[in-house]
C-alpha positions in Angstrom: -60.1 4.4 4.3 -58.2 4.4 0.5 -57.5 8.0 1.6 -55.2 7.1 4.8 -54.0 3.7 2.9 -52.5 6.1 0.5 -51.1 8.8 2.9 -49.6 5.3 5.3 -48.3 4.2 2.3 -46.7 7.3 1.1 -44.9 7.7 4.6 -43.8 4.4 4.3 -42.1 4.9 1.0 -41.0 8.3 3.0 -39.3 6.7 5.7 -38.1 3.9 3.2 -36.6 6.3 0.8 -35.0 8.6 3.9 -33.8 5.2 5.4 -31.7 4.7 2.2 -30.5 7.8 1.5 -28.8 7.9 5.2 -27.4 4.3 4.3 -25.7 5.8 0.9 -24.2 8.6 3.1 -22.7 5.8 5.8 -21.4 4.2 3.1 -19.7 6.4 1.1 -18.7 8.8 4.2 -18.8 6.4 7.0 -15.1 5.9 6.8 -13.9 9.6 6.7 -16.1 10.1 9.6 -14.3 7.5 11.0 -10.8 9.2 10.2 -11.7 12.9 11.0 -13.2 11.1 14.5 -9.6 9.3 14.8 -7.6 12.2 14.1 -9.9 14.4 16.8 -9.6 11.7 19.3 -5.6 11.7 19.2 -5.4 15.5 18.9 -7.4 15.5 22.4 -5.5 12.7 24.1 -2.0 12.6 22.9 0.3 15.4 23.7 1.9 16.9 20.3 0.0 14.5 17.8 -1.5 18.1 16.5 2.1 19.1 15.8 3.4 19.8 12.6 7.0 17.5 13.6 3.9 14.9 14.2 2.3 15.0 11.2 5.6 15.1 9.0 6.5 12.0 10.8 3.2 10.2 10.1 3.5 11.3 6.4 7.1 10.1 5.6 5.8 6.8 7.2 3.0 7.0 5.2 5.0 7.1 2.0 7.2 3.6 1.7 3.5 1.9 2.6 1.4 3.8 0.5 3.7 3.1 -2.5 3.7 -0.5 -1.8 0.0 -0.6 -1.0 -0.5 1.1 -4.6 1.1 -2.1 -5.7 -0.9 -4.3 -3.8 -4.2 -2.2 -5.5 -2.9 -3.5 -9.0 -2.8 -7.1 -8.2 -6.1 -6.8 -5.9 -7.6 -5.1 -9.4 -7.3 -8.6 -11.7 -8.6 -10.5 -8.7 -5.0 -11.7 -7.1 -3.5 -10.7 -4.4 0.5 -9.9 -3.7 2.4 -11.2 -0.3 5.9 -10.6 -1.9 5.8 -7.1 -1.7 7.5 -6.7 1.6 10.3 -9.0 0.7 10.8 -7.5 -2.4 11.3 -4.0 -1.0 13.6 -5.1 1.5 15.2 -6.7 -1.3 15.5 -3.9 -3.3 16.9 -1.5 -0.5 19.4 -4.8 0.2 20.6 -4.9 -3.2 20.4 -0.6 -3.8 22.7 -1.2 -0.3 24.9 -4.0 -1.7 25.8 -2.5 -5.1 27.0 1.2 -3.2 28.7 -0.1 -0.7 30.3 -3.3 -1.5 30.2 -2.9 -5.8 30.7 0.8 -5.6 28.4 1.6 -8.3 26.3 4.9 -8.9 23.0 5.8 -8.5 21.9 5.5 -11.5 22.9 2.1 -12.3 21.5 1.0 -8.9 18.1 2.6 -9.2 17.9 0.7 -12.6 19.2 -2.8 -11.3 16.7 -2.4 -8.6 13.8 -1.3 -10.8 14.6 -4.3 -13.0 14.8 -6.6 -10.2 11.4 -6.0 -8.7 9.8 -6.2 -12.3 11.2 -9.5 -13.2 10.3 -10.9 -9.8 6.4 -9.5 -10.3 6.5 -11.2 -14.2 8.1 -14.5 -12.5 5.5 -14.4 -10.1 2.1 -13.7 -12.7 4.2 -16.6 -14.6 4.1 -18.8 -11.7 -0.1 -17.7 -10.9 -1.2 -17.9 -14.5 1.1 -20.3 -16.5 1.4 -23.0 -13.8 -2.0 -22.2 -12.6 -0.5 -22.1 -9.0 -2.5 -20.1 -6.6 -1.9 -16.5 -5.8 -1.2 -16.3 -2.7 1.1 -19.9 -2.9 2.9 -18.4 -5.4 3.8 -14.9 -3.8 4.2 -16.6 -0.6 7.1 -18.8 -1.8 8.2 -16.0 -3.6 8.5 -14.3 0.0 10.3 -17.1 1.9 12.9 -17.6 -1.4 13.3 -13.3 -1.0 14.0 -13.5 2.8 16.7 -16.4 2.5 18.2 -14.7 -1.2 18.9 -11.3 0.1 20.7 -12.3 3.7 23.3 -15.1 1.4 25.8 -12.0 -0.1 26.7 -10.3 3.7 25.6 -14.0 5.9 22.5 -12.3 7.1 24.0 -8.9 8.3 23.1 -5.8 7.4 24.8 -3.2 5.1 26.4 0.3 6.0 29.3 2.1 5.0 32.8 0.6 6.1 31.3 -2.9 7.0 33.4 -6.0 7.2 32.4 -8.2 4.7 32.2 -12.3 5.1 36.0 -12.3 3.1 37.7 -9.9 5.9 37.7 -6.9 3.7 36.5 -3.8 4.1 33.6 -2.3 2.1 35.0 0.5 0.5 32.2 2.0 -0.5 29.5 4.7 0.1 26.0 5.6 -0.6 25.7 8.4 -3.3 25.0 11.6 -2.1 22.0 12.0 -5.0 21.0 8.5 -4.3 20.2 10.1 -0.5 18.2 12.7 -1.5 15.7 10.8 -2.6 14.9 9.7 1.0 16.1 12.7 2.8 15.6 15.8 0.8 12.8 18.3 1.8 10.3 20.1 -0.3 9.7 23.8 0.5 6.0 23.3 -0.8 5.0 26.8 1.5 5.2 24.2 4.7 8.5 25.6 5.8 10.3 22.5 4.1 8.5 20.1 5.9 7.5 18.0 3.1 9.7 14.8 2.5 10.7 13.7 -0.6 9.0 10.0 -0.1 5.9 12.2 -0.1 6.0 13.7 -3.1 7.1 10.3 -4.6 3.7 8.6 -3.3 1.4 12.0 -4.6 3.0 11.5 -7.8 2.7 7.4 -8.2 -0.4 7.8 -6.3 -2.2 10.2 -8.9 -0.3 8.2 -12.0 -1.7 5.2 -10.2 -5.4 6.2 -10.2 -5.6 7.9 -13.3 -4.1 5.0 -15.2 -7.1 2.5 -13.5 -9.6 4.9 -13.9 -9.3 6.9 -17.2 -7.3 4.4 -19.7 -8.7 1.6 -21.1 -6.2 -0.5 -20.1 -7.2 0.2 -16.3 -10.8 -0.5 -17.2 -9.6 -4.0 -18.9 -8.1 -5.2 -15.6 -11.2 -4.1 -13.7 -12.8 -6.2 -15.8 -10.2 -8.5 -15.4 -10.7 -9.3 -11.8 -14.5 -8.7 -12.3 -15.3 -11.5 -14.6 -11.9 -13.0 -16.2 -14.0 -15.7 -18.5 -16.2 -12.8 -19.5 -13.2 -10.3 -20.2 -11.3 -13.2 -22.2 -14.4 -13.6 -24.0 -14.4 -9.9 -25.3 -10.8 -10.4 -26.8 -9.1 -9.2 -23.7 -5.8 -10.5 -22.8 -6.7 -12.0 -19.5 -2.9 -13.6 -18.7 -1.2 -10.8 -19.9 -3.1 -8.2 -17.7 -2.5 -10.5 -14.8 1.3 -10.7 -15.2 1.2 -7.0 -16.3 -0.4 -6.5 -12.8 2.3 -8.7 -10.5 5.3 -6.8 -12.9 3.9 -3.1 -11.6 3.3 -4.5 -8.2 7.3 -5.5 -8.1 8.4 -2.1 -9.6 6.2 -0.3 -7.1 7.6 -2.1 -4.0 11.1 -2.1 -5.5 10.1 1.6 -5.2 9.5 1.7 -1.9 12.6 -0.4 -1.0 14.5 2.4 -2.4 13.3 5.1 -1.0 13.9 3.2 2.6 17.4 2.6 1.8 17.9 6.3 1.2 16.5 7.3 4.0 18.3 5.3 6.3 21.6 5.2 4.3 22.3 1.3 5.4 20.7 -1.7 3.9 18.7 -2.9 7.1 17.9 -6.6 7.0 15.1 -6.0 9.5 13.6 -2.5 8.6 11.2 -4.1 6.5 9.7 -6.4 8.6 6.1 -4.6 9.1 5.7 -3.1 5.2 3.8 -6.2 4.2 1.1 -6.3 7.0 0.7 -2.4 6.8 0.5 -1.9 3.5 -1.8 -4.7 3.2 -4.1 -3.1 5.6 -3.7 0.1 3.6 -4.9 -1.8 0.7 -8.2 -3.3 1.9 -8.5 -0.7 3.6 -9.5 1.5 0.9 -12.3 -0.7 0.1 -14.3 1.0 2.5 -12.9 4.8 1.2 -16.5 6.4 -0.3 -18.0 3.3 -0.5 -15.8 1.9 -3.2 -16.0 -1.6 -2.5 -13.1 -2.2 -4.6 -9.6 -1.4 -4.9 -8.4 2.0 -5.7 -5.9 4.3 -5.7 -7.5 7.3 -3.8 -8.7 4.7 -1.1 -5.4 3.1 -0.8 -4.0 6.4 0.0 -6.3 7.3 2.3 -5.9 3.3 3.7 -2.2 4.4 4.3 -2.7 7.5 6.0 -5.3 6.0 8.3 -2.4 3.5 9.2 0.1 6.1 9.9 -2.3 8.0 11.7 -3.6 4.9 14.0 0.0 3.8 14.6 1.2 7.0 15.2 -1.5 8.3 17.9 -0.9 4.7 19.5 2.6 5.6 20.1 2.4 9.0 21.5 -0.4 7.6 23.8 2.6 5.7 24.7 0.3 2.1 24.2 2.5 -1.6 24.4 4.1 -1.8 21.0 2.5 -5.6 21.1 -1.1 -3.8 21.2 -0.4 -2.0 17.9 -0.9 -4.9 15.4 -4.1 -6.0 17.4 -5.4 -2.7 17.6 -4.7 -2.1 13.6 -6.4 -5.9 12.8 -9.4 -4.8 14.7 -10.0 -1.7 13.1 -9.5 -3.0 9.6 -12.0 -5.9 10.0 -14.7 -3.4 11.7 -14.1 -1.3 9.1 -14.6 -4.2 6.0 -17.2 -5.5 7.9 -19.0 -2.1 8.0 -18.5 -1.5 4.4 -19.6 -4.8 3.1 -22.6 -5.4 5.0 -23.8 -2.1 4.5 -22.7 -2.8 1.1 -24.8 -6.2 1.1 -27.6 -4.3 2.8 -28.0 -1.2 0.1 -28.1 -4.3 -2.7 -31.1 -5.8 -1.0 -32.9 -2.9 -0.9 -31.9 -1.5 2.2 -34.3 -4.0 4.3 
């Protein structure tokens, strides 16, 4: 009898320890699955999706979110969260828009006011979140509303391009820089037969500054710790406030970024272009929670958060589905996807019972 106790028990423990190891592997590749599966179903039932013209266009979409998903990731880090980032970036392209066209500044000088813009907005808003103690997402939604009524006052809520009328009668008599362009518009022959955009290579290289910056500095660690435990972090001698501002300043520059990068791609200033860069690169951002079992924020899932967007939204359109399905469709996927990662998540801490 102890004999077959033992050997039941032992195939027990068996099927226990097989039983967790096959929940570690849904966890950490349960969402890649999910994407290869995504990218196999579209390549089957939409026409051209396998194209290389497709998946150009689903990476230069990618871009402008990804960057301002990045930013999102910081603010997600030290336990806040960021619903300006739209605004600003549409601000930023309005203003990049404004100062060509109607101030007839340079490039340079625009790229800097816009830089400086989106910072001082991110510092007002960690001001507003750890100063006044007003919550996050208070704060960065009136920081969205006051964005969407600021940037439409200079033109009277029209949009900007080349040889405009402005409010006064006159004519704008300026033009978007030719340099200032190629930023949005400029291919890289990276041995793809130029059919990398120049918004990609922007998000790689943020994207990889990004993640090594939170995972191999200490300051990166500090706002981990931040958002993990700020009493216990401020407790060590860590700077909680200032990490938290620091956080909301990056998360301007980086959307700011983004806004750019849509202004020289389009070569207008747009007042409605950036209507869906909030909810998207939000997405992107939680998202990435579920990227190898993370269960965090993080660069590398926030990137692959974008690209599952891109690649969701673009297989829904050359399926040809209702453009009023889209958002639905994208909501649903993102909350079985969290839900997935965190109750397998949940499950693994109990023991895998």
């Amino acid at each position: 009898m102890t004999v077959e106790a033992d050997k039941t028990t032992a195939s027990t423990r068996a099927t226990g320890q097989g039983g967790r190891v096959a929940l570690d592997l849904a966890i950490r590749y349960g969402f890649l699955l999910l994407l290869a599966g995504l990218v196999l179903f579209f390549s089957v039932f939409a026409e051209g999706f396998a194209g290389p013209r497709s998946a150009v266009f689903i990476f230069q979409s990618v871009a402008i979110t990804g960057i301002l998903a990045l930013g999102v990731t910081f603010t997600l880090v030290v336990g806040g969260f960021d619903l300006s980032i739209g605004s600003v970036a549409t601000s930023s392209m309005m203003l990049a828009a404004y100062m060509m066209v109607v101030l007839e500044q340079g490039a340079g000088a625009t790229i800097l006011a816009c830089l400086v813009m989106g910072a001082l907005i991110g510092v007002v808003n960690g001001i507003l979140i750890v100063r006044f103690k007003v919550p996050d997402l208070l704060a960065t939604l009136g920081m969205m509303f006051l964005l969407v009524g600021l940037q439409r006052i200079p033109t009277e809520g029209r949009s900007i391009s080349v040889g405009m009328t402005l409010p006064d009668g006159e004519t704008a008599a300026g033009a978007f820089s030719p340099a200032f362009l190629t930023m949005g518009r400029h291919r890289f022959d990276l041995f793809l037969d130029d059919l990398v955009p120049a918004p990609v290579v922007f998000l790689i290289v943020i994207g990889v500054l990004v993640w090594c910056f939170l995972e191999l500095t200490r300051h990166g660690r500090l706002m981990y710790a931040v958002g993990s435990n700020a009493r216990a972090a401020a407790l060590t001698g860590t700077n909680v406030n200032g990490y938290k501002v620091l956080a909301y300043a990056i998360s301007g520059v980086l959307a700011s970024v983004g806004g750019l990068l849509l202004a020289a791609r389009l070569g207008r200033g747009d007042i409605a272009s950036g209507t869906n860069l909030l909810l998207d690169a939000v997405a992107a951002a939680l998202i990435g929670f579920a990227v190898l079992g993370a269960a965090k924020p993080n660069a590398f899932g926030t990137a692959m958060g974008a690209l599952f967007v891109g690649i969701l939204l673009q297989g829904l359109t050359m399926m040809n589905a209702p453009y009023y399905t889209q958002d639905f469709i994208k909501g649903a996927v993102l909350v079985v996807a969290l839900v997935f990662t965190f109750a397998l998540s949940a499950r693994r801490a109990r023991g895998g019972g």
